[in-house]
C-alpha positions as a printed Julia matrix, in Angstrom:
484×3 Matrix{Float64}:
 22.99   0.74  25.67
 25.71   3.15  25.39
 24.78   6.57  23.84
 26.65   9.5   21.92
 25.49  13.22  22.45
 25.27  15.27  19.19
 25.09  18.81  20.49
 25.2   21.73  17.31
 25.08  25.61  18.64
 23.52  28.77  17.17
 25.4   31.87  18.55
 23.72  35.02  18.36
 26.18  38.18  18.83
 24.86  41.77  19.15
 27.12  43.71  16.75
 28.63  46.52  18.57
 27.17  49.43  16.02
 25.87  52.79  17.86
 22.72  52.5   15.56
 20.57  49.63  14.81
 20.63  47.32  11.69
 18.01  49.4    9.48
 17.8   52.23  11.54
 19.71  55.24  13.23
 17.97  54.49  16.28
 20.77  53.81  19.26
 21.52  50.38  20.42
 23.35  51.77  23.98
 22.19  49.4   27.01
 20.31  50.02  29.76
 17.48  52.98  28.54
 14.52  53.76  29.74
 11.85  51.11  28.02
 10.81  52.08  24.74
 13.19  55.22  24.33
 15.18  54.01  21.7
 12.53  52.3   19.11
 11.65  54.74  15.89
  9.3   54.1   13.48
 11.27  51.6   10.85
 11.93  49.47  14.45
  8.29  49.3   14.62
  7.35  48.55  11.12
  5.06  51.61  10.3
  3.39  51.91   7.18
  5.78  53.96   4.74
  9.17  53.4    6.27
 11.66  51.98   4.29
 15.12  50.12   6.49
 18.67  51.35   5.35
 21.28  48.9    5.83
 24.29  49.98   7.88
 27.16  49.35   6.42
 29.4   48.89  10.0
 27.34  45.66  10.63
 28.22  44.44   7.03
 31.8   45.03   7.57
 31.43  43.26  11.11
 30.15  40.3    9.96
 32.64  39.92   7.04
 35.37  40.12   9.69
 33.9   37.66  11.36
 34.29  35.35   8.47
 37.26  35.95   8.24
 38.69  35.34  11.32
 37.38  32.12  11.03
 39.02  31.46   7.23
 35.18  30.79   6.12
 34.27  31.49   2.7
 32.67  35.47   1.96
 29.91  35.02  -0.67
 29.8   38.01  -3.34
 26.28  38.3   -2.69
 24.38  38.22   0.05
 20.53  38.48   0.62
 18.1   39.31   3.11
 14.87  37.68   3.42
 11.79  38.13   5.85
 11.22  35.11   8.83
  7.4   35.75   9.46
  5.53  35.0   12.38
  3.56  36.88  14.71
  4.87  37.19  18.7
  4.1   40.74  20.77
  7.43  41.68  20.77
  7.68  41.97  16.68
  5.41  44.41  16.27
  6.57  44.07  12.17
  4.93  40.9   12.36
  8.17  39.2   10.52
 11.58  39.07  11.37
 14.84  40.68   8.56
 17.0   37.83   7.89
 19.21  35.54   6.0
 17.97  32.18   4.79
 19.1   31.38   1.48
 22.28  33.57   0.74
 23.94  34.48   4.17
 26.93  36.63   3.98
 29.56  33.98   5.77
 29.89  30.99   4.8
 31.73  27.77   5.47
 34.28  28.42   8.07
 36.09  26.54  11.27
 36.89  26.96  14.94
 39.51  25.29  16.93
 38.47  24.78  20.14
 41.06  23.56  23.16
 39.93  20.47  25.43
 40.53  20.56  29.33
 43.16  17.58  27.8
 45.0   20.39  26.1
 44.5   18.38  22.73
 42.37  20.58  19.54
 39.77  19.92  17.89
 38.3   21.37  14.69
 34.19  22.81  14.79
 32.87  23.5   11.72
 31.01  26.36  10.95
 27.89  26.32   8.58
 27.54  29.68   7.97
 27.0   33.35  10.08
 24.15  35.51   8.75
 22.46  38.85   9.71
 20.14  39.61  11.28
 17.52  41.97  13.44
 17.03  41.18  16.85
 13.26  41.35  18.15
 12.02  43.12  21.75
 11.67  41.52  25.11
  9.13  40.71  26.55
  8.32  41.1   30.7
  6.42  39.06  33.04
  7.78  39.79  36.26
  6.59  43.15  36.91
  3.01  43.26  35.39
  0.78  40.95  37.62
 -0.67  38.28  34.87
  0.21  40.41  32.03
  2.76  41.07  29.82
  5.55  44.33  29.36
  6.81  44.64  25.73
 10.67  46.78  25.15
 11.04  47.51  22.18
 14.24  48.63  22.41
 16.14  45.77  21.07
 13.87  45.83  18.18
 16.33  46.12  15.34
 19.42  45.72  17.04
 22.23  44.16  14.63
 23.1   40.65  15.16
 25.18  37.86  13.4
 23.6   34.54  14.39
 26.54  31.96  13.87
 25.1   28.34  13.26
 27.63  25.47  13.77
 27.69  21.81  12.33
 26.68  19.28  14.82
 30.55  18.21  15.51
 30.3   18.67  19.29
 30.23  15.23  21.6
 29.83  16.95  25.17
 28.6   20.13  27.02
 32.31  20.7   27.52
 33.68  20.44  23.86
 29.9   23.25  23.4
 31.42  25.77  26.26
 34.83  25.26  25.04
 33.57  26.21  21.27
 30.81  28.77  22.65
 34.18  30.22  24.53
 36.28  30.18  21.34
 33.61  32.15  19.94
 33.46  34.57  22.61
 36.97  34.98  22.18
 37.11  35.73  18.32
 34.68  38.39  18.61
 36.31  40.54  21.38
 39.15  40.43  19.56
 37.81  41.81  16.93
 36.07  44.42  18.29
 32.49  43.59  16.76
 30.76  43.27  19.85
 31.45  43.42  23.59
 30.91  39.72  24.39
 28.62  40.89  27.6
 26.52  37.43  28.04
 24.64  39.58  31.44
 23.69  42.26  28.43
 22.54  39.94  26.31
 24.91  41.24  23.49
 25.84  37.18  23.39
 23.82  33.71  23.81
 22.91  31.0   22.03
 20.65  28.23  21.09
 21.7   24.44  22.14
 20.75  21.8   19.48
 21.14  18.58  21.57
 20.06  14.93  20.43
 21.01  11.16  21.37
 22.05   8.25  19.31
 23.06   4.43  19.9
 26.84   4.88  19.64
 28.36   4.26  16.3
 24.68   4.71  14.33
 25.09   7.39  11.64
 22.23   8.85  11.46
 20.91  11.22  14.05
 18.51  11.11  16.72
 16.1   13.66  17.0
 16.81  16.77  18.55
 15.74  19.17  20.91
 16.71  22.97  20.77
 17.56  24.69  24.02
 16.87  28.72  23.51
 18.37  31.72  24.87
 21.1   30.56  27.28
 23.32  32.77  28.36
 26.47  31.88  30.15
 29.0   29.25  29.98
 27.92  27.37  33.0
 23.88  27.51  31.62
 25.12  25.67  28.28
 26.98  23.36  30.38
 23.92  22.74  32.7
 21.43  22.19  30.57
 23.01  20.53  27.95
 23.89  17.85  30.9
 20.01  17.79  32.0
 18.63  17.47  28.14
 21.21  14.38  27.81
 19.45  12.51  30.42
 16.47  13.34  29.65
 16.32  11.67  26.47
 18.33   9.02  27.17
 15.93   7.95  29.98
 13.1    8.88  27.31
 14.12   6.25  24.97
 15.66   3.98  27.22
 11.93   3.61  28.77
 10.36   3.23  25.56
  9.25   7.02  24.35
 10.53   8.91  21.84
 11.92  12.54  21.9
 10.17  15.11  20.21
 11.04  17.96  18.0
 10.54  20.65  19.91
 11.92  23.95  21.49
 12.66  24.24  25.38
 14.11  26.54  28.09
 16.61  26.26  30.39
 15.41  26.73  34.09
 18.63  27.63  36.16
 17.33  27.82  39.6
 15.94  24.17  38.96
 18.53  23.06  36.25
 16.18  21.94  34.05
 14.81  22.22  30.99
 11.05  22.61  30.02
  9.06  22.23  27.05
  7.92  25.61  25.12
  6.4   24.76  22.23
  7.0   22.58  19.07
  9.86  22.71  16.72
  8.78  24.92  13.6
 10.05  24.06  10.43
 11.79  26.33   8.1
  8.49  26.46   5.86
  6.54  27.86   9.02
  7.79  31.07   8.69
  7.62  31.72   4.95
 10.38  32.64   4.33
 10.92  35.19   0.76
 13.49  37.64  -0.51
 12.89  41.1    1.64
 11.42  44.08  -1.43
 12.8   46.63   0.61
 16.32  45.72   0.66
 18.61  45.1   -2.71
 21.05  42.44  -2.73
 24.44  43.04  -0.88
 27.5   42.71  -3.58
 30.9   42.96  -1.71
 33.92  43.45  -3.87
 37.28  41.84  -3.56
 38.84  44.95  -2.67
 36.37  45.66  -0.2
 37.01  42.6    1.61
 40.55  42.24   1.37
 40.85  45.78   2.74
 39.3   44.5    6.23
 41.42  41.57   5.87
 44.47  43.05   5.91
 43.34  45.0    8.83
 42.37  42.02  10.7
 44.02  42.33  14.67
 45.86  39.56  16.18
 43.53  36.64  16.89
 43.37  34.12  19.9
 44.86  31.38  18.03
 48.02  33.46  16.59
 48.49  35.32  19.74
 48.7   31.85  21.48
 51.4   30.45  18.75
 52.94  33.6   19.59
 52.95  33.07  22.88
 54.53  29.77  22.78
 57.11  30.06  20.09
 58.27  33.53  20.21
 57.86  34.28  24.19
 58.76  30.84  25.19
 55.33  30.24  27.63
 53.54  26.69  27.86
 51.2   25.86  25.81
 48.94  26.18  29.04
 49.94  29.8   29.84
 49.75  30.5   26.26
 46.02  29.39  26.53
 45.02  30.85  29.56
 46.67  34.33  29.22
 45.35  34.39  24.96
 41.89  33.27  25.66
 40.67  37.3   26.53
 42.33  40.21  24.45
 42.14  42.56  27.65
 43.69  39.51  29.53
 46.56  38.96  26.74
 46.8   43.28  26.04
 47.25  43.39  29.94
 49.86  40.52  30.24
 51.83  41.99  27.29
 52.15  45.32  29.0
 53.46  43.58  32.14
 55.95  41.94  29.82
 57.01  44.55  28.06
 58.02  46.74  31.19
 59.35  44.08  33.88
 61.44  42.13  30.3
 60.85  38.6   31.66
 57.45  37.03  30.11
 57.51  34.09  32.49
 57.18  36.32  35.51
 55.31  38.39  34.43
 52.59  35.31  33.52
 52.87  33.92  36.65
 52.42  37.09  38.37
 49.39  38.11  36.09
 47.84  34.79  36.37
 48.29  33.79  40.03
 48.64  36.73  42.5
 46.63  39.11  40.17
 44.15  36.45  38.98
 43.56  35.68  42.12
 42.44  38.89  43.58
 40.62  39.9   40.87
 38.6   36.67  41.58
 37.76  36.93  44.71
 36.77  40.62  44.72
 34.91  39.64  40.92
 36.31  42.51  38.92
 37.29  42.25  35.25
 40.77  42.8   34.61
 40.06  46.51  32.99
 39.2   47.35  36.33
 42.19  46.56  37.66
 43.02  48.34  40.89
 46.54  47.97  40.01
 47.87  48.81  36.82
 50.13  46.44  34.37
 52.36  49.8   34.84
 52.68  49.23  38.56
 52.75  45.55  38.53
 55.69  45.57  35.76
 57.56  47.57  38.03
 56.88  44.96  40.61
 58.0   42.09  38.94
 60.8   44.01  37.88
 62.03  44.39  41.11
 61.72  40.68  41.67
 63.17  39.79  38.99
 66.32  42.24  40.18
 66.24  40.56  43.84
 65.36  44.44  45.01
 62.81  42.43  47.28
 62.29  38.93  47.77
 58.52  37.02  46.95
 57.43  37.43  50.54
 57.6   41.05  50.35
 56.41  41.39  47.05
 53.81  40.45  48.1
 53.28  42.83  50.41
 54.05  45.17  47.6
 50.92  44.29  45.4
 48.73  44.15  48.37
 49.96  47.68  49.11
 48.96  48.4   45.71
 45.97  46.89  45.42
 45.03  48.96  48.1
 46.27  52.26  47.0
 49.13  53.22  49.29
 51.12  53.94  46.76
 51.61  55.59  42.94
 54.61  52.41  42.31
 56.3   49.22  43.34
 59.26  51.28  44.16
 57.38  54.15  46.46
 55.83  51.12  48.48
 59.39  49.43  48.84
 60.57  52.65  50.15
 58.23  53.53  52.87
 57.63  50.11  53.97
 61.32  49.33  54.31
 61.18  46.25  52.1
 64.5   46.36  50.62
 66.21  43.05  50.09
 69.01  42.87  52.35
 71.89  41.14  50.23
 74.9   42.27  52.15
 76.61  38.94  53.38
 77.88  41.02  56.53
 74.55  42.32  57.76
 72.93  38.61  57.06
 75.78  36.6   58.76
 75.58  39.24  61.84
 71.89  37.84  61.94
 72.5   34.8   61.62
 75.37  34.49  64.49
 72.91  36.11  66.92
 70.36  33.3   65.79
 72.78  31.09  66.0
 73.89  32.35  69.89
 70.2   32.68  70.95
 69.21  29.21  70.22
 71.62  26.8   71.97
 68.57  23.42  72.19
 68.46  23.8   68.26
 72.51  24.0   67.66
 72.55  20.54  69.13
 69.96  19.08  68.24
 71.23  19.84  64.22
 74.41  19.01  65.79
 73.38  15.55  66.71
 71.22  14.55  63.69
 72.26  12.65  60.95
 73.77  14.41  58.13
 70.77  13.37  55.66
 68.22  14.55  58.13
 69.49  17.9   58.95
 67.89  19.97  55.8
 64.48  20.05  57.17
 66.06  20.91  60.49
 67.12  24.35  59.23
 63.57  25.57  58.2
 63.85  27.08  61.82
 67.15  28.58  61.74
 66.04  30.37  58.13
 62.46  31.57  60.0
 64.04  33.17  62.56
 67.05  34.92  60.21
 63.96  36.25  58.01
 61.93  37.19  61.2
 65.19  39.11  62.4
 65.4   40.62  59.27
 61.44  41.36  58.9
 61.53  39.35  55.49
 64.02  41.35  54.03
 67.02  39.44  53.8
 67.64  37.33  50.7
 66.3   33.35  51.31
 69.06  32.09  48.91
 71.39  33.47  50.86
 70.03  33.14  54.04
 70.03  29.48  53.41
 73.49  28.81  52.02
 75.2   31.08  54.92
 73.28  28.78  57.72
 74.37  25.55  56.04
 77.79  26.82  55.74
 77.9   28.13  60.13
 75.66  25.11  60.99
 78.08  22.5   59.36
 81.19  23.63  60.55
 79.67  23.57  64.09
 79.45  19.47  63.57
């Protein structure tokens, strides 16, 4: 039988506010356990939560970066259930009335070709603690730190066919949010992962098969994974004669699988009601059209941008929009070398590249767009040619020098362009290699261009790479022919 994967994600994004949802507690990463909970975190008797107002205007953003409808009113309700790590024994959320709602994201296939996700709706809410089990020897730690931390949980339609099209949408996603500034994206933080609705159905049946959710992945790769395990897991459930359950699981990645946790609860499990301690949100038009019209650039404009106004392929467009710092970093490059397809090539390959291998972010760039404008810009001018360029960025790289031009300098990498110093090298080539003179001499004329490869390597070895390969090559033609 042939099947069709049905795969729907909930996103949940930390909201990069100093201070917690309800609270003025801090949200900063990486404190000592249990530093940063204060009594409304906790839930003790008398406190009353106080909704912060930068997570409001974060989430409406959101919607709107994603041309989804902004209710006028928006409520919170309470989720309750009991786990260690909520010590209010219910969770501060949106059911009913969430405060984004219908919206859409265009996700790019490996193809190139679009396609449109919808979005159900984004809603608030407070994250709960964590709980440990590595360090405690058959007991439990609680943090409580995350307790209360803002986050907008972002719950898609299930229009996605394939763990690809999910990490493509989950990236889009990523994407849209650092651009916006409402949270740093950091999946290793936890300030982003998601929940992976996957089910089966007989291809072209309507109606869908039961699903399983996948909770708390949190890279890329991990939806990828486990959304490629889940698929064959129920396939070869019903295909053997079993049926798939309802139920919540976790993604093992050191044995890339995925394991049941514990039934699927239904909405009515947790009782959901209208919080008593928090009012209604009402946002006005003004309100919201003020942070529209201070909306940034986002991925899918920049890329249009890219394309039509900067002349790039739709691939480079896609590659060098996908991450603000990426596209903010390429732009600088641009703006200070003047050719945008250099500079792309130049961000993306020989810059990529190391950054890659030694596994640094592009912020931490050892060299600077500054420097590496400069570089290109001297390419671009034919100051040095692309072997010793480089040399150049290595140089760079490794900090022997402030700029392209102060490495050019001391390393003697000028481009030699002079026709009289380059044909003086190339009539002592020419002299010291007598076997090679006839042998070109002797060939026929079609087969002679890949005999000069060795004429040009020992002109740019003369020259210690510095002499110009264009000319280089049209010179030796010219003295090589007329030797025939």
């Amino acid at each position: 039988m042939q099947w069709e994967t049905v795969i729907g994600l909930e996103v949940h994004v930390q909201l990069a506010t100093r201070s917690k949802i309800f609270s003025g507690a801090s949200t900063a990463f990486g404190a000592e356990p249990n530093s940063q909970a204060c009594a409304v975190d906790l839930g003790m008797p008398g406190v009353l939560p106080v909704l912060n107002e930068a997570a409001v205007a974060m989430a409406v953003q959101f919607g709107l970066g994603i041309h989804a409808e902004i209710p006028e009113v928006s409520v919170f309700d309470r989720k309750n259930y009991f786990y260690p790590d909520l010590p209010k024994g219910y969770q501060t959320s949106q059911m009913y009335h969430p405060i984004v709602g219908p919206g859409e994201v265009e996700i790019t296939l490996d193809d190139g070709s679009t396609k449109a996700i919808r979005v159900h709706h984004a809603h608030l809410e407070e994250d709960a603690g964590k709980s440990l089990h590595e360090d405690f020897h058959g007991m439990t730690g609680i943090d409580l730190n995350r307790a209360g931390t803002p986050l907008l949980e972002i719950v898609s339609e299930p229009d996605m066919r394939s763990a690809k099209e999910a990490a493509a949408y989950l990236k889009a996603i990523h994407s849209i949010v650092t651009y916006l500034g409402i949270s740093d994206g950091n999946m290793a933080e936890g300030s982003m992962r998601c929940d992976v609705n996957v089910s089966v159905r007989p291809k072209g049946q309507e109606a869908f098969g039961t699903r399983a959710e996948i909770k708390n992945v949190n890279s890329f790769r991990f939806v990828e994974r486990a959304i490629a395990f889940e698929v064959e897991r129920q396939i070869e459930l019903l295909e053997d004669g079993g049926e798939v359950v309802q139920e919540t699981r976790l993604f093992d990645p050191e044995r890339d699988e995925t394991r049941s946790m514990r039934t699927k609860e239904q909405a009515n499990d947790y009782r959901y009601f209208p919080c008593p301690d928090l009012l209604p949100v009402v946002l006005d038009r003004a309100y919201v059209d003020h942070l529209r019209d201070n909306l940034p650039e986002l991925p899918a404009d920049k890329r249009a941008r890219f394309q039509e106004a900067l002349g790039l392929s739709a691939y480079d467009a896609g590659v060098l929009s996908a991450s603000r710092d990426m596209a903010e970093f390429f732009e600088a490059v641009k703006d200070v070398c003047g050719d945008a397809k250099l500079a792309a090539n130049w961000v993306q390959g020989e810059l990529s590249g190391a950054l890659n291998r030694e596994g640094l972010p592009i912020q931490d760039s050892p060299v600077s767009a500054q420097q590496l404008g400069e570089l290109v810009a001297r390419v671009k001018d034919e100051t040095i040619n692309g072997k010793a360029a480089k040399q150049v960025f290595q140089a760079l790289w490794n900090g022997e020098g402030e700029s392209a031009d102060a490495v050019i300098e001391a390393k003697g990498l000028k481009q030699v362009t002079d026709t009289g110093a380059i044909e003086a090298m190339i009539d002592q080539v020419i002299a010291d290699s007598p076997a090679q003179v006839a042998q070109y001499r002797d060939a026929e004329p079609d087969k002679r261009g890949k005999m000069i490869g060795y004429f040009v390597g020992q002109v740019m070895k003369a020259s210690r790479g510095t002499a110009n390969p264009q000319q280089v090559n049209a010179l030796l033609k010219e003295k090589l022919d007329a030797l025939c």
